[in-house]
C-alpha positions in Angstrom: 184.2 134.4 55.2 181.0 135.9 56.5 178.2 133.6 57.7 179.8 130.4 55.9 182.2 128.5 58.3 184.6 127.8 55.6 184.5 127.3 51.8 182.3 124.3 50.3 185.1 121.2 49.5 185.4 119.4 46.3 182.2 116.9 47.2 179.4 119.6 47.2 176.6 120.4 44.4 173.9 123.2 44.4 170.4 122.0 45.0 167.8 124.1 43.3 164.6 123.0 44.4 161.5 123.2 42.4 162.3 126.5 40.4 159.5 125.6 38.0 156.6 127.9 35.6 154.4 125.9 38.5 155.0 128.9 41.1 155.7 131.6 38.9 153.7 134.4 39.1 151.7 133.1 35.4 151.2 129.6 37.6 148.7 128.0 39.9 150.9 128.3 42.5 152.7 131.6 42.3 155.3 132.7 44.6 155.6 136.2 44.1 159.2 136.7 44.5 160.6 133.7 42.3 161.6 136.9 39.5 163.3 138.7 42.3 165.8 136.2 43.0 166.2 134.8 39.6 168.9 136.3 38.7 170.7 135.2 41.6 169.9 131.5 41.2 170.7 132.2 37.2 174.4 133.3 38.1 174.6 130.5 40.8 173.7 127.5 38.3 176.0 129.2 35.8 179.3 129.5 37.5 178.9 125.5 38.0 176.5 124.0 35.7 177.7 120.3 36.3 177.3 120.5 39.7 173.8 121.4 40.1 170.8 119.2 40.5 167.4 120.6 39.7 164.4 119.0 41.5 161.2 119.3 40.4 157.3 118.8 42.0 155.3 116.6 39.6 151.6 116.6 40.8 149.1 112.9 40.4 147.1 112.3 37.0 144.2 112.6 39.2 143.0 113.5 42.5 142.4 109.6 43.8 146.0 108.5 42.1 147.3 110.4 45.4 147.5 108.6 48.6 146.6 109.2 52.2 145.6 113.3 53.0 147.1 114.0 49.2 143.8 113.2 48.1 141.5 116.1 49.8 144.8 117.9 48.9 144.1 117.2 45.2 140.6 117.3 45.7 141.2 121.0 46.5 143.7 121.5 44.4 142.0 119.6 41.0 143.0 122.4 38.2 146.7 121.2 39.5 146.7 117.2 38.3 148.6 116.1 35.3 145.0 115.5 33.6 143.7 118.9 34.0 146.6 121.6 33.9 148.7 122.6 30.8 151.9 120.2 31.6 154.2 123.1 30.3 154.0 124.2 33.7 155.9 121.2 35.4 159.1 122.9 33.4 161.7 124.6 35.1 161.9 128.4 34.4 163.4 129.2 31.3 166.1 131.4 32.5 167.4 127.5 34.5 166.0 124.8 31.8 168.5 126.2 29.9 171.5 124.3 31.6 169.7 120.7 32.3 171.5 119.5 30.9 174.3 119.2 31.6 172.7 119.4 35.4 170.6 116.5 36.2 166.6 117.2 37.0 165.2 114.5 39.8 161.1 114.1 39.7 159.3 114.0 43.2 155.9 113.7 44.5 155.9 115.4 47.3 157.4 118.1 49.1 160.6 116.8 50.0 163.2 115.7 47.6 164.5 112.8 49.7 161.1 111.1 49.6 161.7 109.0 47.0 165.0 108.2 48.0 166.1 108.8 44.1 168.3 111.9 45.1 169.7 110.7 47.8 170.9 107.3 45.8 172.4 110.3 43.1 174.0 112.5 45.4 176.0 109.0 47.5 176.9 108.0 44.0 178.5 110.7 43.4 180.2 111.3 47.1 178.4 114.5 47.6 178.2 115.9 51.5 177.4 119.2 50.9 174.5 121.0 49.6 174.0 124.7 48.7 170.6 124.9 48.3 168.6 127.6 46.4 164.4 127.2 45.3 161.1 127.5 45.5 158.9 127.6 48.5 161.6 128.6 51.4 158.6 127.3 54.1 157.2 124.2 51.8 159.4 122.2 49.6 162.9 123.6 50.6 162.1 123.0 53.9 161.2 119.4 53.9 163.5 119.0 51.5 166.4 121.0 53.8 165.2 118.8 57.1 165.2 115.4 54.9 169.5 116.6 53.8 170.0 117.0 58.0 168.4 113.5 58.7 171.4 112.2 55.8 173.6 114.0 57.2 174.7 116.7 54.6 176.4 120.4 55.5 173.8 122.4 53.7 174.4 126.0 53.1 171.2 128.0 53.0 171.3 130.8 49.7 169.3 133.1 51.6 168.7 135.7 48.6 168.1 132.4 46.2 164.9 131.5 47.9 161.5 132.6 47.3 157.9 131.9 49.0 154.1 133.0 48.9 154.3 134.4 52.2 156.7 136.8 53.6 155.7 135.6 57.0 156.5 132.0 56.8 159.5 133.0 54.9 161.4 134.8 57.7 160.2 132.9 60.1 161.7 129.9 57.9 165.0 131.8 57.7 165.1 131.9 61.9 164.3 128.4 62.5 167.5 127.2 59.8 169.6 129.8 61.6 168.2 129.4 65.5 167.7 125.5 65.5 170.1 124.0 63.4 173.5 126.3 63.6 175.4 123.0 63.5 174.3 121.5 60.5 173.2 124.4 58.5 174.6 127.8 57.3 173.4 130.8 55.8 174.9 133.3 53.0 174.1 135.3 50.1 174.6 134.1 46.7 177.6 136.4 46.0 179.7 134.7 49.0 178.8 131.2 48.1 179.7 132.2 44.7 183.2 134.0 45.7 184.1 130.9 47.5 183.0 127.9 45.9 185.8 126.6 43.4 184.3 122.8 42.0 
């Protein structure tokens, strides 16, 4: 069985967080890696295409349409609002866009994909309590979104060769605190073992 404790059950999708043109190396926002562990995420959605769930980060119209510190954020950050950047961006990457549908993309605004509260609401409605979650930054968005799944209480398995950052530092030292802080409620594994083991 490896690093997973057992096999995901019946109630568990694959979250694939933010795998988007944004952060690919032709984006704004490039994360160096996302090619590198394409393929992986590619053979991931495909053995299960129903049971994924893209999310995706959808920047303001404008700087002051953002709230609170997301404003000097923005400010900074001006070439990436919905007014000023080309909007093809905000897609998912076309290796994964080809399989929503019939997997289900969920819009956020921030960093974590429970903000909104719209993915949670999905994943109850459809008794999901476990997550195997794949995507783009491993020390941004999949982290906040990977501590918001703890706080509700989901099993998450971590795809540790399905994750990809800007910073090979924050990246590892992501990869320690999941596995050194939070053994209970989160595991780690390769694609090819969550993929071996996971019959939906």
């Amino acid at each position: 069985m490896g690093a997973l404790k057992s096999p995901p059950g019946p109630n568990c999708v694959h979250l694939c967080v933010d795998m988007q043109r944004l952060f690919s190396v032709n984006g704004p926002w490039p994360a160096p890696w996302m090619q590198r562990v394409l393929p992986a995420v590619e053979r991931l959605v495909a053995h299960c295409p129903e049971r994924t769930v893209f999310t995706r980060f959808i920047p303001p119209p404008r700087p002051e349409d953002a709230c609170g510190m997301w404003r000097a954020y923005y400010a900074k950050w001006s070439n990436v609002t919905r007014e000023a950047m080309d909007l093809s961006l905000l897609r998912l990457m076309p290796e994964l866009e080809r399989f929503a549908p019939p997997a289900p993309v969920i819009d956020k605004p921030v960093y974590s994909g429970f903000a909104t509260g719209a993915l949670h609401a999905y994943l109850q409605g459809k008794g999901i309590d476990t997550l195997i979650v794949t995507g783009s930054e491993t020390d941004v968005c999949v982290l906040s979104t990977v501590l918001g799944a703890v706080d509700h209480g989901y099993r998450i398995i971590i795809v540790k060769d399905g994750l990809c950052s800007s910073s090979d530092e924050a990246h590892d030292a992501s990869l320690k605190l999941y596995a050194r802080r939070f053994q209970t409620q989160i595991e780690l594994a390769d694609a090819a073992e969550v993929r071996d083991v996971w019959r939906p």
